[in-house]
C-alpha positions as CSV (number, residue, x, y, z in Angstrom):
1,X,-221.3,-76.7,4.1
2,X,-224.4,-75.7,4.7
3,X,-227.6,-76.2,2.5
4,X,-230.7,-77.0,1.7
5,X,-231.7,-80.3,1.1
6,X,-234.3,-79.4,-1.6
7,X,-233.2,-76.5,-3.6
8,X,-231.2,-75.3,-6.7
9,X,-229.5,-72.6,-8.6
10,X,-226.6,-72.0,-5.4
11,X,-229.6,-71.2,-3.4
12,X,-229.0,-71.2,0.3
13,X,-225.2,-72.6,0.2
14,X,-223.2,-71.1,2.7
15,X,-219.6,-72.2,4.1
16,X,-219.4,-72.2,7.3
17,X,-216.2,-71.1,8.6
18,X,-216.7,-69.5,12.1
19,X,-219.0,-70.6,15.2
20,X,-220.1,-67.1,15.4
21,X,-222.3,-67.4,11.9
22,X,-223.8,-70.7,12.5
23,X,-227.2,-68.8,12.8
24,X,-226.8,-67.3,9.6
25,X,-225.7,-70.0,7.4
26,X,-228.8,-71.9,9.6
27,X,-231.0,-69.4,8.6
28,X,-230.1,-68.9,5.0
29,X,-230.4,-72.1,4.2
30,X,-234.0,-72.8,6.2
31,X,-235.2,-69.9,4.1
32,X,-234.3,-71.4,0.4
33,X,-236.1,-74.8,1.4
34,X,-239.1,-75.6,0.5
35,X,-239.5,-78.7,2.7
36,X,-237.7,-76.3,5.9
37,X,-234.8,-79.0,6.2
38,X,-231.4,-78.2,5.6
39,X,-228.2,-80.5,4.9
40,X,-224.6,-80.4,6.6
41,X,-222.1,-82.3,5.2
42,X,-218.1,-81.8,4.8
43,X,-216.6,-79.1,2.7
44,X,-214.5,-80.4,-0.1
45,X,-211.7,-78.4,-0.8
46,X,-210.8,-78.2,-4.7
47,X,-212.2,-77.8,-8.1
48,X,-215.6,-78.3,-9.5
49,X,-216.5,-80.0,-12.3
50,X,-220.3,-81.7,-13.9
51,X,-220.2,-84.6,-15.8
52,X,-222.9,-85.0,-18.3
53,X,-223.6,-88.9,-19.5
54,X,-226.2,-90.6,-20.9
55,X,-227.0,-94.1,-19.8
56,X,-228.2,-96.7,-22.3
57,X,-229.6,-100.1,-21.4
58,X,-227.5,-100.2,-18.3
59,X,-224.4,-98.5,-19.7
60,X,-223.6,-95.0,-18.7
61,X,-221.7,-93.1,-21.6
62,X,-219.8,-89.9,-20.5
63,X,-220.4,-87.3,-23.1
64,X,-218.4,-84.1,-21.5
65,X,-216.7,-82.7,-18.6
66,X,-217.5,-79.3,-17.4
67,X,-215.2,-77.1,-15.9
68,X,-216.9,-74.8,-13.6
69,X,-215.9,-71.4,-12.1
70,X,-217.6,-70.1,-9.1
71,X,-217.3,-66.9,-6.7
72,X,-215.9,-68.4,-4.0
73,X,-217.1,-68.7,-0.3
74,X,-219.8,-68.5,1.3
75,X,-222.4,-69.0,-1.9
76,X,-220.3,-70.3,-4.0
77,X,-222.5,-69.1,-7.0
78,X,-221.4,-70.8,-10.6
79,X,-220.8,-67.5,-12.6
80,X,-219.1,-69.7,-15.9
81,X,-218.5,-73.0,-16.8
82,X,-216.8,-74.5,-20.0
83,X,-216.0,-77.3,-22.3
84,X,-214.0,-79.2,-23.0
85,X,-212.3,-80.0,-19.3
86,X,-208.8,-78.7,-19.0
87,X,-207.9,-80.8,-16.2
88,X,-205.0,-83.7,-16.9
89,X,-206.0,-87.1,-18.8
90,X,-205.4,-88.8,-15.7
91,X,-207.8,-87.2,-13.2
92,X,-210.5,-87.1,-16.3
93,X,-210.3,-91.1,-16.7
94,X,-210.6,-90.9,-12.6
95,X,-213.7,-88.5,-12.9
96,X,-215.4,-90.7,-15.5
97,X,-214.9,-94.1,-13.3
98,X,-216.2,-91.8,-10.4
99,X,-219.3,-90.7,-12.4
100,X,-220.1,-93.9,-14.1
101,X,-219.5,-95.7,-10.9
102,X,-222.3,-93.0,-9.1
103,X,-224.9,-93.7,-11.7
104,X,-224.4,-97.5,-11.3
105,X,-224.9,-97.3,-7.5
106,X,-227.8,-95.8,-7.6
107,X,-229.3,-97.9,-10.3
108,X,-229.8,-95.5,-13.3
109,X,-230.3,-98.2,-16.1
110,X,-231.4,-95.1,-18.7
111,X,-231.5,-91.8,-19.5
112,X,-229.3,-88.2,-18.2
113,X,-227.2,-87.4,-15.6
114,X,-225.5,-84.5,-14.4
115,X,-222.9,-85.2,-11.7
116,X,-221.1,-82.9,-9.9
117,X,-217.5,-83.8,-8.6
118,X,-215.2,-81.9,-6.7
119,X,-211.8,-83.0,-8.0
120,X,-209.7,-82.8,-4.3
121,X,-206.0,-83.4,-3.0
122,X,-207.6,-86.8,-2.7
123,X,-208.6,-87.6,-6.1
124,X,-212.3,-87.1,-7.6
125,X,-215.2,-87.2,-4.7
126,X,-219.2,-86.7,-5.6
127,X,-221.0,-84.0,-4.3
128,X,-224.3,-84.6,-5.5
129,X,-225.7,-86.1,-8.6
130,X,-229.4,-85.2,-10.5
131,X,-231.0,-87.8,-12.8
132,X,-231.4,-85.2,-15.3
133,X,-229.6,-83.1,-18.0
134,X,-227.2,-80.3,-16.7
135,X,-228.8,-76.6,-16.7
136,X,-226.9,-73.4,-17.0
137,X,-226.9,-73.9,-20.7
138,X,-224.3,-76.7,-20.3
139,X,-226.8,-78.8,-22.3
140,X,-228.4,-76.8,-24.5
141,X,-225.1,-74.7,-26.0
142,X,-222.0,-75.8,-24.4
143,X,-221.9,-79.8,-25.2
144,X,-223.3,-79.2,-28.4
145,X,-221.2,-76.4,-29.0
146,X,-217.8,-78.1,-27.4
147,X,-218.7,-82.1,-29.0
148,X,-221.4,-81.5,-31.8
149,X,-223.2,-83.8,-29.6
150,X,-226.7,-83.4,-29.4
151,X,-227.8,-84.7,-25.7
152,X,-231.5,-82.8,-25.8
153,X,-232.0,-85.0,-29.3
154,X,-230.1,-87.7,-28.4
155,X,-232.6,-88.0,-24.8
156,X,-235.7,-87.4,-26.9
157,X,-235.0,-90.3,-29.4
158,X,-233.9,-92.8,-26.3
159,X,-237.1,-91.3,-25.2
160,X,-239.6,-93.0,-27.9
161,X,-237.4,-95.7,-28.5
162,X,-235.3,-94.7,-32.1
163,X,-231.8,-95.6,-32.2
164,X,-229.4,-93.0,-31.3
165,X,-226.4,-90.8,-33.3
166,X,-223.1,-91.1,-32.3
167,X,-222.7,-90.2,-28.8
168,X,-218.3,-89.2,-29.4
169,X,-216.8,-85.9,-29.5
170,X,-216.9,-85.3,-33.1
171,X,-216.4,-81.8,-32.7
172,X,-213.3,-81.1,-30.6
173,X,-213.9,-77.6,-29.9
174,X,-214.1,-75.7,-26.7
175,X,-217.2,-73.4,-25.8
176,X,-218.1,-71.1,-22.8
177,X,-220.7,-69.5,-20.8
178,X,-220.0,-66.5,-18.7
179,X,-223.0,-64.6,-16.6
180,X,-222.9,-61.5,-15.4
181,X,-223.7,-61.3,-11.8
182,X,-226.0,-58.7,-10.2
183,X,-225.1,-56.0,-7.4
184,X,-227.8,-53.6,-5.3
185,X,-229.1,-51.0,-6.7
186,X,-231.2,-49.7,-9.9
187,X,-229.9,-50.7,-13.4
188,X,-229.7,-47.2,-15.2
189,X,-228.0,-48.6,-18.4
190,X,-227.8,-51.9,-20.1
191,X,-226.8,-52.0,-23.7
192,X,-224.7,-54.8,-25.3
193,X,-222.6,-53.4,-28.7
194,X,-223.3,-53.9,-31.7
195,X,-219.9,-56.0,-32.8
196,X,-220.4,-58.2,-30.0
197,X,-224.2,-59.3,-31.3
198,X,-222.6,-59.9,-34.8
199,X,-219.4,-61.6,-33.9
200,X,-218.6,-64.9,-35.6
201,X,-217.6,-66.5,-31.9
202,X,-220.5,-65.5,-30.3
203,X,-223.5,-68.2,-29.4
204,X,-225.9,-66.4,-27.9
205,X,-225.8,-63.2,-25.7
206,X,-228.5,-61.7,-23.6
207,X,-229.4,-59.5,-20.7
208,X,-232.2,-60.8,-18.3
209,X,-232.6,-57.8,-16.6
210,X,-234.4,-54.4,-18.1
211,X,-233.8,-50.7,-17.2
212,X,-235.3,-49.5,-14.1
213,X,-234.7,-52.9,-12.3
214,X,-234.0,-52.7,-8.7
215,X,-231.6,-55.5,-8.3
216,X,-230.5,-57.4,-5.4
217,X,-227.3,-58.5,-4.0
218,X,-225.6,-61.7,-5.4
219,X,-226.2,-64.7,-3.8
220,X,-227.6,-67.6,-6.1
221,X,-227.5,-68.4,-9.6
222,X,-230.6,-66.6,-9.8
223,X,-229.0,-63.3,-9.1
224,X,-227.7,-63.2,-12.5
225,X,-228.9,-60.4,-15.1
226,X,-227.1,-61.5,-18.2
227,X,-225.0,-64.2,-20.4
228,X,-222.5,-64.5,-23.2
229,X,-221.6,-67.9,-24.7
230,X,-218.7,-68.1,-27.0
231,X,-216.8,-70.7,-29.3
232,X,-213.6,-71.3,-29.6
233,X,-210.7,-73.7,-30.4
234,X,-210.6,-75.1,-27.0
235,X,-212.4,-74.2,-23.7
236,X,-209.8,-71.8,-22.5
237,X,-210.0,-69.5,-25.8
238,X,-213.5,-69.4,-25.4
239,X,-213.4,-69.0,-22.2
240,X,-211.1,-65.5,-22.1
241,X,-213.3,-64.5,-25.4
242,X,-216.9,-64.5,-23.1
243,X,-214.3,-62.7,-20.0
244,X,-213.2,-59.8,-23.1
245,X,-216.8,-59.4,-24.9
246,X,-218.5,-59.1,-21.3
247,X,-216.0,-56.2,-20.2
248,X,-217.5,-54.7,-23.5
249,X,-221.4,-54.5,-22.2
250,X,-222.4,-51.6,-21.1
251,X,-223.9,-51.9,-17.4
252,X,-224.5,-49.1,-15.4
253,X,-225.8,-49.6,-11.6
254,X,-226.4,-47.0,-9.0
C-alpha cells in the first residue's frame, strides 16, 4: 500500500500491484500530502472494521464495531459502513483485545479512539489508529443510532469533568450509512423522492452536490455527492434499506 503519511478521507491510497505503476501510486500519494512524504507498508488482505472506544482513567471501553464496505483496489474509498458488526463473537472479542491493547501501547489514559483493524486469515491486525472520535457519521448517527450511546455527550462530559451515562448497548439495533459516489461529468438532475424524505427508517438523507456541478472521478471519500442513513433491526436490514432507498434517488450525470 501506498499512502500518505499525513492525510485523510482515502486520500492518496493506492495498492500497488504491478512494478509498472509504481510512479503512479508514488505520485498520487506525494500529491495528497501535505508534509510531501508518503508511507509504504504491507497490504492486509481481509475485511475492515473501526472500533470506536472511550477511555476512562486508564480504561479503554469499546462502545461499537463498525463494519465497513469499501470499493475495492486501488483507492479503496469507504462508500458505507454499519452497526452493529456482523462478524462472529469470537473474532469481535479478538478485535476488542486488539483495540484495547493499541490504545494501551500507546498510552491513551482518556478520551476517543477510532481504530481501524483489518480482520485477516491471521486474526485481527491494526492498520492505523486516531486519538479521536470516528468521522463518516459513525459517531454522530450510526453509534447512537445502533447502541443509544451518546459518544459526542459522553466525550463532552469526560471533557469538564461530570460523571458519565451508561457507556452499554442499550439499544440493540443496527443502523447504516451509504454514500453515493461521484463519476465525471456535469450533474443534470438530482432530486431525492418524496417517500424516501418521510420514511419512518430514514436518519438523515442529503445530497452534497447541486445542479450544474461538474464532478470529478472517484477517488477519496471526498468524491462523494450524497448520503442516506437508515435504521433497522440489525446492521444488515439497515444496511439493504440505505442499498434500496439510494436506487430510488434520482441522479442524472452526463
Amino acid at each position: 500500500m501506498v499512502k500518505p503519511i499525513d492525510s485523510s478521507g482515502s486520500r492518496g491510497i493506492f495498492l500497488l500491484e504491478d512494478d509498472n505503476k509504481a510512479k503512479i501510486a508514488y505520485q498520487h500519494a506525494l500529491k495528497n500530502s501535505k508534509s510531501k512524504t508518503i508511507l509504504v507498508e504491507e497490504y492486509m488482505q481481509g475485511e475492515e472494521v473501526s472500533v470506536e472506544t472511550l477511555t476512562v482513567n486508564g480504561e479503554t471501553h469499546v462502545i461499537a464495531i463498525t463494519d465497513k464496505i469499501t470499493t475495492g483496489a486501488p483507492h479503496f474509498i469507504e462508500h458505507a459502513h454499519k452497526i452493529q458488526s456482523n462478524k462472529s463473537e469470537i473474532i469481535k472479542s479478538d478485535i476488542e483485545k486488539v483495540a484495547i491493547a493499541a490504545n494501551k501501547a500507546l498510552s491513551i489514559e482518556s478520551g476517543p479512539s477510532h481504530t481501524e483493524i483489518m480482520v485477516t486469515s491471521e486474526g485481527p491486525k491494526i492498520v492505523e489508529i486516531g486519538a479521536r472520535l470516528g468521522g463518516d457519521f459513525i459517531t454522530s448517527h450510526l453509534v447512537k443510532y445502533a447502541t443509544g450511546i451518546d459518544i459526542i455527550e459522553a466525550y463532552l462530559k469526560q471533557s469538564v469533568g461530570e460523571p458519565l451515562a451508561n457507556l452499554k448497548d442499550h439499544l440493540n439495533k443496527g443502523c447504516a450509512v451509504h454514500f453515493i459516489q461521484s463519476k465525471p461529468g456535469v450533474l443534470k438532475t438530482a432530486n431525492i423522492p418524496e417517500h424516501i424524505l418521510n420514511h419512518p427508517q430514514v436518519i438523515e438523507v442529503g445530497l452534497t452536490a447541486k445542479v450544474g456541478d461538474v464532478l470529478g472521478e472517484a477517488n477519496s471519500s471526498t468524491s462523494r455527492i450524497g448520503h442516506i442513513i437508515c435504521q433497522a433491526d440489525d446492521s444488515d436490514k439497515a444496511l439493504e434499506l440505505c442499498e434500496e432507498l439510494i436506487k430510488e434517488i434520482e441522479i442524472v450525470i452526463v
